[in-house]
N, C-alpha and C positions, 0 to 999 in steps of 0.2 A: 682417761678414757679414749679407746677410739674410735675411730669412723665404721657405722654399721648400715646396717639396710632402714633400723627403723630411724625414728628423731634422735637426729645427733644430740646429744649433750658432752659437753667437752669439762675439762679438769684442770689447772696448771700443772705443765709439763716440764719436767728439767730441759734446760738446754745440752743438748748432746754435741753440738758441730763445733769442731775446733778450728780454732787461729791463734796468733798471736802479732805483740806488737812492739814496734820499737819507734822511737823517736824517727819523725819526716824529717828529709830533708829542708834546709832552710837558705836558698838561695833566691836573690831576685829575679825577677821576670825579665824577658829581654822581647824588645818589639823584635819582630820581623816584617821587614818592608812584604808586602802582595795586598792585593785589591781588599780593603773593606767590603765586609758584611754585615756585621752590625755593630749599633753602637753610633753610627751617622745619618741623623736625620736627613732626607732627599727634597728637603723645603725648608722653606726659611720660618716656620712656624715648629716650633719643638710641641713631639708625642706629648699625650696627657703622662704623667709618670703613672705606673700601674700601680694598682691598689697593695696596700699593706695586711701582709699578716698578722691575725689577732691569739692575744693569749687565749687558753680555753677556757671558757666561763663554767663548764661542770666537765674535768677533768675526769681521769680511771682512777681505779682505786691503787695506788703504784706500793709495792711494798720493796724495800732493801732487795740488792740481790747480789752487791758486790761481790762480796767474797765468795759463794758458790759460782757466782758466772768465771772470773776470772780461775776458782783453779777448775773447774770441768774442760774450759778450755783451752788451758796451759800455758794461761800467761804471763802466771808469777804473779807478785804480790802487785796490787791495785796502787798508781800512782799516790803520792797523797792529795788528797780532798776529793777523788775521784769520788762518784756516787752512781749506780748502778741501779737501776729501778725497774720492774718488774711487773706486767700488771699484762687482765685479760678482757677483752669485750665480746659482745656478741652480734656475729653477723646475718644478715640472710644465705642462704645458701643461694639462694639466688633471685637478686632486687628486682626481678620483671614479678615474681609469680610464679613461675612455672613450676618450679620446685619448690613445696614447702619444707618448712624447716630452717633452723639456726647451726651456728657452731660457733667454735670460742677461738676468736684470733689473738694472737699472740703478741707483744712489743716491749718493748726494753725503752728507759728512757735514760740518757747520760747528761751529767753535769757535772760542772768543777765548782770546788768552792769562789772561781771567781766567775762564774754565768750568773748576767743578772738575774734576778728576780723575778722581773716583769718583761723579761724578754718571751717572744712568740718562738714557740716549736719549730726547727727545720724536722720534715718526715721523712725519713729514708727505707726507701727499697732497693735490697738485691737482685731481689727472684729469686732466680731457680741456680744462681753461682754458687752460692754458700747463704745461709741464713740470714737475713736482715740484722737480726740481733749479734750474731757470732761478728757481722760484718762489724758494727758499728761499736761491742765491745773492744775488737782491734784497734780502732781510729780513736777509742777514747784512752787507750793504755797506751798507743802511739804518740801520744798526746798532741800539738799543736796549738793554732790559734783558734779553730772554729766554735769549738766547747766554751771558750773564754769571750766569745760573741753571745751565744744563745743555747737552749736544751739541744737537742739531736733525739727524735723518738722515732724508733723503728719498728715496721712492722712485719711480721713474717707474712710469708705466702703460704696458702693454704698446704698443710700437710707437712710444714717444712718449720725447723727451729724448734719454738716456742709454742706454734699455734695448735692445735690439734693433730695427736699421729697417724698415719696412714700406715698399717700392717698387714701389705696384702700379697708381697712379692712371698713363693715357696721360697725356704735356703736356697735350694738349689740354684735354683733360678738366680736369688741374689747374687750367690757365690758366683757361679758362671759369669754374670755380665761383669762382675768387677774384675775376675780372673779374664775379658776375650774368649773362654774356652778353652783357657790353656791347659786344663787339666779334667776336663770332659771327657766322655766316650769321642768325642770328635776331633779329638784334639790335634789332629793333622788335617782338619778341613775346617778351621775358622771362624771365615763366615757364613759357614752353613749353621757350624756349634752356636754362633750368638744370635741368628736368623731365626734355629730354634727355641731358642731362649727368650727373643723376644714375641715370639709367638705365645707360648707357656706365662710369659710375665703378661702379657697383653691381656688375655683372658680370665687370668687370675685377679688381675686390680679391675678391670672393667666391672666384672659381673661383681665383685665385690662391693663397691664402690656404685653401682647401680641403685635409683635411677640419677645419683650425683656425678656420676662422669664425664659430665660433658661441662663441670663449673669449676674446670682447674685451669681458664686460661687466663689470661693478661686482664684482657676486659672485667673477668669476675675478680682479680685482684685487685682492679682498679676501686671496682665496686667496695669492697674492705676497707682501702684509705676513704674512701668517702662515706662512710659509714662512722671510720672516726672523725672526720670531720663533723658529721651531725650530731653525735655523742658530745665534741667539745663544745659545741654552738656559736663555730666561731661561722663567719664566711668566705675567709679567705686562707690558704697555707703553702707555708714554702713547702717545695718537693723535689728532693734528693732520688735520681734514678741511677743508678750505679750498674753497670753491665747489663745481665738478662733483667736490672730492673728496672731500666732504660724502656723498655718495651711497656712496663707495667704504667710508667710513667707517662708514655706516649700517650697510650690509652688512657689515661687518667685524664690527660689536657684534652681529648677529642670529645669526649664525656663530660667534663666538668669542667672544662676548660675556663668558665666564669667564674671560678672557685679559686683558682689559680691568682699567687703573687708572685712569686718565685720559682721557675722552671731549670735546674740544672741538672746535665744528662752528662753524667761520669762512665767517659769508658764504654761509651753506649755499646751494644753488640749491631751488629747491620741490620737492619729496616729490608723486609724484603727478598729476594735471592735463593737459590738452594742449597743443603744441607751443607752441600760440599763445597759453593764456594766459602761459606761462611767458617767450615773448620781448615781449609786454606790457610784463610786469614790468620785463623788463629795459629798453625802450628808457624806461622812465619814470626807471629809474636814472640811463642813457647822457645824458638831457637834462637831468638834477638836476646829473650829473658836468659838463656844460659851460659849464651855470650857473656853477658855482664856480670852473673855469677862465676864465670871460671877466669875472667879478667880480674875481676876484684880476691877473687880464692887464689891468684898466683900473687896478687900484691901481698897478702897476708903471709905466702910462705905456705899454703893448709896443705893437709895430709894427704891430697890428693895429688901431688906433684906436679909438674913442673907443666904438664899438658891436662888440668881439669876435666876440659870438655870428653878429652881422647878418652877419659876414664871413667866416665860415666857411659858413655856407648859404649865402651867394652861388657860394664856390668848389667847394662839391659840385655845386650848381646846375651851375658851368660843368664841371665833368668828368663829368658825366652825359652833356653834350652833346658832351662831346670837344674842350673846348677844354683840358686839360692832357693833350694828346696822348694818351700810352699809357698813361696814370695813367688808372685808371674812378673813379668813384663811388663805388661798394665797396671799391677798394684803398686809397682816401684815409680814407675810415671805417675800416677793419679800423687803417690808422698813427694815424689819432685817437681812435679806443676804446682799444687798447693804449695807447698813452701816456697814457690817462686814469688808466688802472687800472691802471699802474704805481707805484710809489714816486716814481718821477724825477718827480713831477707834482705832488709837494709842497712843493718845493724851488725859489725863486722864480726862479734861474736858470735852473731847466729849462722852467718855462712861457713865459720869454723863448727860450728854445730853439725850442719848439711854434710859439707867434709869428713867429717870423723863418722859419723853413721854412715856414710859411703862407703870409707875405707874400711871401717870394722866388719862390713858385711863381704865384702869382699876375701876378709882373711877367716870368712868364717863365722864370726860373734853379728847376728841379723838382731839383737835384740834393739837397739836403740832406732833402726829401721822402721823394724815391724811396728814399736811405738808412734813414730811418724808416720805412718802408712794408716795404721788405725786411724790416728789423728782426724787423719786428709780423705779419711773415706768414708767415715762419720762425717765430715763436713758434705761433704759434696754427691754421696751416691745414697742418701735416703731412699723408702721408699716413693716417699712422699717427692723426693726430687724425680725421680723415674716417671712419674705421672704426671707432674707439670712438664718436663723436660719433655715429654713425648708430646704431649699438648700441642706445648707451643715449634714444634719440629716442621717444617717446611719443604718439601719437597725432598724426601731421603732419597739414595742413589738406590739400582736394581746391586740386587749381591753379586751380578756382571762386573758394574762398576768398580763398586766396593775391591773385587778381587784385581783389578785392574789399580786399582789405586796403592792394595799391598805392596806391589813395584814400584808402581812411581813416586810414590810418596818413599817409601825406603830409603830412595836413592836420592831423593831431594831434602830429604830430613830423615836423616838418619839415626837419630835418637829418637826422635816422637811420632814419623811418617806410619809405620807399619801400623802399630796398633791404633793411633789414632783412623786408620782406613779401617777395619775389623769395627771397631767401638761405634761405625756409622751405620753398625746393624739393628743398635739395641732397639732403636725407633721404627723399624721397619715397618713392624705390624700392627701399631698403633694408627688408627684411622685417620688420614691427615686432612685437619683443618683447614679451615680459610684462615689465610694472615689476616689478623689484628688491622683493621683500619687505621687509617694517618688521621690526626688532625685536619678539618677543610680548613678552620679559620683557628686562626690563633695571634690575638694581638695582645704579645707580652713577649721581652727582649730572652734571649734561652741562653743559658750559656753552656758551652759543651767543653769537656773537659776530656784529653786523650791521651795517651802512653806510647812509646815508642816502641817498647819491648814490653807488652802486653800476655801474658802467659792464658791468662782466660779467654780473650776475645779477640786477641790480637789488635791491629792497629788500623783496618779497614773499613770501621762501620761508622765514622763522621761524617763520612762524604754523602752516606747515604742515608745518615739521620738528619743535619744539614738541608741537604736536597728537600727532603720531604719537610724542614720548615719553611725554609724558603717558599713552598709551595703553599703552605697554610697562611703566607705572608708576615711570617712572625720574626722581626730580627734575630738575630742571632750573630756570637762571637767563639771564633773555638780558641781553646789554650791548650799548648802540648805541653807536657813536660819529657825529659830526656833521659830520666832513668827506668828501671824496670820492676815491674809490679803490678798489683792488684788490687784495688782503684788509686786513682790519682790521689784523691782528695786524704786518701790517709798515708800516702807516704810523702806529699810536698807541700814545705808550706807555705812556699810562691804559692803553690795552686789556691790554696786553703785563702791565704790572704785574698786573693779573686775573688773567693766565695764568698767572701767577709762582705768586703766593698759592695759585691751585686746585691746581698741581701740587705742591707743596707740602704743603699739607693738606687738599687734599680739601675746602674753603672753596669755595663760590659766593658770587658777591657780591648783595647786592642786586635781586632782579627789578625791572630796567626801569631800570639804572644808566643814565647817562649819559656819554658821554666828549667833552668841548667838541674839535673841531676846531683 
């Protein structure tokens, strides 16, 4: 079922968003000499240790879900002893009052045949990057160490995954914002085409969605994990924020902060700032990330010859101009960002995969493309993502800007510049919010976890998620790893083992650790 004007009642929904996985990296940590930040008591009397999370005493109803999750999204067959679990609760639509009414949020629960038993839930969110579940089905076909610690149970955001659908964008309007425009009446004036677009999309989900449109932000997701928190009856839980769900997560510790045992912030996205520094950030990830792809694709020998990178901006070049027919610009970048920031990106098979659907599109044959392309825009360009994503949007540029930045981003990234400048229209006309409050106080150690070549969020938003705990006064330790993807925690399993230890004991590692690629 989905989202209507009257009382929601929601259905279980197949999972639609794809990923996939491959075995993390597994190399040790390495210190980096710089100033401590957390992790070192400032007196000679050591912190209380913070509280532990507890198993849930009246759990969901979780039913199998392995083998449909992993193939809807294309992961091949389920590790052995994987176990995939599947289950729905119900929210307020929104916990003050204001708005009555429920809906049915969505979560996945992963375990290995060797997660203990009586081990406590880590709970992980995405946001609005890819789906909580799609995320977290990756990192359990990835496999590693943290499954073999404890459960992993994820929750969607409203509209998004699992949880209830949101069906409100026209075609067209979908089509357009995923194509920039490029095949519009406008199609030689850009960002005026996705300006309108987002206009048409704006009014369409709004009144739809009315009087619920103003409970798709961070706070009201926050409000969802806390909600299963009361369902379990527990009072304490670890919490997994992984890029945009870094934000979710924020907000969860400013709000529930006393609820809190475990805080780590994977990949966070920036705290704060506007639209455009923050897709900055990112396209300097997206070109670190294909760096490492066309470095690793010439160790292989792959079908892209001899200069990778050189041949992928030729073939954006040529689907700008419409020579991959019905494939744009943007749809080809939306299938090679998503596979950057996948798992499957680490696995040297699969970057000869990336390869050969490059080169075959190229001589013509777009089919095993166009399947990646689907893939990565079911993951990422839902409806339901279009309306958080607008939500939580902060200060977008005038389509002045935006036009101003089709040059200089071009010239400064030239595979991802252009239309990532175009794509900072779709939010235009969405009403813009107040940023999400910070945490005032937060006394419990956070561990942050970062990417160097970051293809989602790039590699910018520590300093400024950091900052603001600092500010709440809540220690805090960052760990970087050095290869390229999306999130740490499922492609390294240096990182992974961090996360082990912190959940564990309450242990931060080293400010300014290292984890080798």
């Amino acid at each position: 079922m989905r989202w209507t004007r009257a009382a929601v009642v929601a259905s279980a929904l197949s999972i639609v968003l794809a990923g996939c996985g491959a075995g993390p990296s597994d190399r040790p940590g390495v210190a980096v000499e710089r100033p401590a930040v957390g992790g070192v008591p400032t007196t000679s009397v050591a912190p209380a240790p913070p509280p532990t999370a507890q198993v849930p005493k009246t759990d969901l109803s979780w039913r199998d879900c392995t083998a449909t999750t992993v193939d809807q999204l294309g992961l091949g067959p389920a590790p052995a002893g994987l176990v995939l679990e599947c289950a729905e609760f119900s929210t307020p639509i929104d916990a003050s009052g204001s708005v009555l009414g429920s809906f049915r949020a969505g979560a996945m629960r992963a375990r290995t045949a060797q997660t203990p038993a009586g081990a406590p839930p880590l709970v992980l969110t995405s946001g609005t990057d890819r789906s909580s579940t799609a995320t977290l089905a990756g990192m359990a076909v990835a496999g590693g160490t943290l499954l073999t610690d404890r459960p992993v149970v994820a929750v969607d955001r409203r509209g998004i995954g699992t949880s209830q659908a949101i069906d409100c964008l026209p075609p067209s309007v979908r089509r357009g914002l995923a194509d920039n425009g490029q095949f519009g009446p406008e199609a030689n004036q850009p960002i005026e085409a996705v300006t309108g677009y987002s206009q048409d999309g704006t009014i369409a989900c709004r009144d739809f969605l009315q009087p619920y449109e103003g409970t798709f932000d961070a706070p009201h997701a926050a409000d969802d994990i806390e909600q299963l928190r009361k369902q379990w009856q527990v009072e304490h839980i670890d919490l997994l924020g992984a890029g945009n769900g870094a934000r979710v997560a924020l907000s969860y510790a400013r709000k529930f902060g006393d609820h809190l045992s475990r805080l780590v912030l994977d990949a966070p996205e920036p705290v704060g700032g506007d639209a455009v520094t923050k897709e900055d950030q990112r396209l300097q990830g997206a070109e670190a990330a294909l760096k490492g792809f066309a470095q690793r694709c010439v160790g292989l020998s792959c079908s892209l010859g001899a200069d990778p990178r050189a041949a992928v901006e030729a073939l954006v070049d040529r689907a700008a101009s419409g020579g991959l027919g019905d494939i744009s610009a943007n749809a080809l970048l939306t299938g090679i960002t998503g596979f950057l920031g996948a798992p499957r990106a680490d696995q040297p098979a699969r970057v000869t995969e990336l390869a050969d659907a490059l080169s075959a599109a190229g001589r013509g044959d777009r089919a095993a493309l166009t399947t990646l392309i689907q893939r990565e825009s079911a993951a990422t360009a839902a409806d339901g993502q279009f309306v958080n994503r607008c939500t939580d949007t902060q200060q977008p540029p005038t389509p002045v800007k935006a036009q101003e930045l089709t040059t200089t981003w071009d010239q400064k990234y030239p595979v991802f510049g252009r239309a990532a400048a175009i794509a900072l229209m779709e939010c235009a006309a969405w009403p813009v919010a107040t940023a999400p409050a910070m945490p005032e106080k937060l006394a419990l150690p956070v561990l942050v976890l970062g990417g160097v070549a970051d293809p989602v969020v790039g590699s910018g938003g520590s300093s400024s998620v950091t900052g603001a705990l600092g500010a709440a006064g809540a220690t805090h330790a960052t760990l970087t790893w050095q290869g390229w993807g999306h999130p740490v925690s499922t492609h390294s399993s240096c990182a992974q083992r961090a996360v082990v230890t912190y959940l564990k004991e309450g242990k931060l590692p080293g400010d300014g650790t290292a984890c080798p690629a």
